[in-house]
VMD Tcl script that draws the C-alpha trace (Angstrom):
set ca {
  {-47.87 32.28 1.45}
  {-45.27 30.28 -0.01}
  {-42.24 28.97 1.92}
  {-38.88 29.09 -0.25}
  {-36.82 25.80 0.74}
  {-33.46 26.78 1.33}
  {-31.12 24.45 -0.04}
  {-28.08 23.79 1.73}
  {-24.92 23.62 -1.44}
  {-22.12 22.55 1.07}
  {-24.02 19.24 2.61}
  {-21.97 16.37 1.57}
  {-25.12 13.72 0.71}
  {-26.88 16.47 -1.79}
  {-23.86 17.72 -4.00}
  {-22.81 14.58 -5.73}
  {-20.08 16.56 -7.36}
  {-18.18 17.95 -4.82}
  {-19.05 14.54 -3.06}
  {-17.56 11.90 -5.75}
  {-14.87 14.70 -6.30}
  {-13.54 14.19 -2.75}
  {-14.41 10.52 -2.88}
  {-12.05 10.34 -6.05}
  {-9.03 12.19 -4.09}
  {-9.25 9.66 -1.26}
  {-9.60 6.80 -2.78}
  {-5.71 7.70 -4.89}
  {-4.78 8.90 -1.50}
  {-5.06 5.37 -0.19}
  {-3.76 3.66 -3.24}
  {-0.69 5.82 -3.29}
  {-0.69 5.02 1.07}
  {-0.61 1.53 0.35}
  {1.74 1.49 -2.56}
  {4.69 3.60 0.11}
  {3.84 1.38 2.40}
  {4.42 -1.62 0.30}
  {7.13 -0.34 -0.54}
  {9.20 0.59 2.66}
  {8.14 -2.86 3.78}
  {9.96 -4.45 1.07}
  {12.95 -2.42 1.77}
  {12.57 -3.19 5.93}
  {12.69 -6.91 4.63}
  {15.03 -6.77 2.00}
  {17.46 -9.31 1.17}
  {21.16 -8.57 2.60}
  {23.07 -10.56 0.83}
  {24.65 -13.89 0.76}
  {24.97 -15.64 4.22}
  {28.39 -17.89 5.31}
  {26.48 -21.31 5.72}
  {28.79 -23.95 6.67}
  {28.15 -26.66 4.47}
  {29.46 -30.11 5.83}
  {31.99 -31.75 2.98}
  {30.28 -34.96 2.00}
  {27.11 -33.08 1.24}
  {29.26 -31.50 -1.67}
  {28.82 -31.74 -5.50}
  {32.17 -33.51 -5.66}
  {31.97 -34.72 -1.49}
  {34.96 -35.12 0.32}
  {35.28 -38.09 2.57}
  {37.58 -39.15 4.97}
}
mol new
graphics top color blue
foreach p $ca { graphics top sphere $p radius 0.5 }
foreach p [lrange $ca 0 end-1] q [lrange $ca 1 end] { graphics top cylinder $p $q radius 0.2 }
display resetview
């Protein structure tokens, strides 16, 4: 009597193919997460534009005194 060893095709640990294949498709999944995310939070933080600072006069280039 011999006993046939059925092999299982769908376990994850014994088909490296299908294994590194789905391995390969997360690992862009995260690079292209992290690159969005990088993203939006460089447009959350963006720069708005040029702030009104008052700048007292005899701190000028040509300063103003009194």
């Amino acid at each position: 009597m011999s006993q046939e060893v059925i092999e299982n095709e769908k376990d994850f640990t014994k088909n490296w193919v299908n294994s590194s294949r789905f391995l390969f498709y997360l690992q862009v999944f995260v690079v292209i997460a992290f690159i969005f995310g990088g993203c939006y939070n460089l447009y959350e933080h963006r720069y708005t534009g040029k702030p009104d600072v008052k700048v007292p006069d005899n701190t000028l280039y040509t300063p103003k005194y009194k």
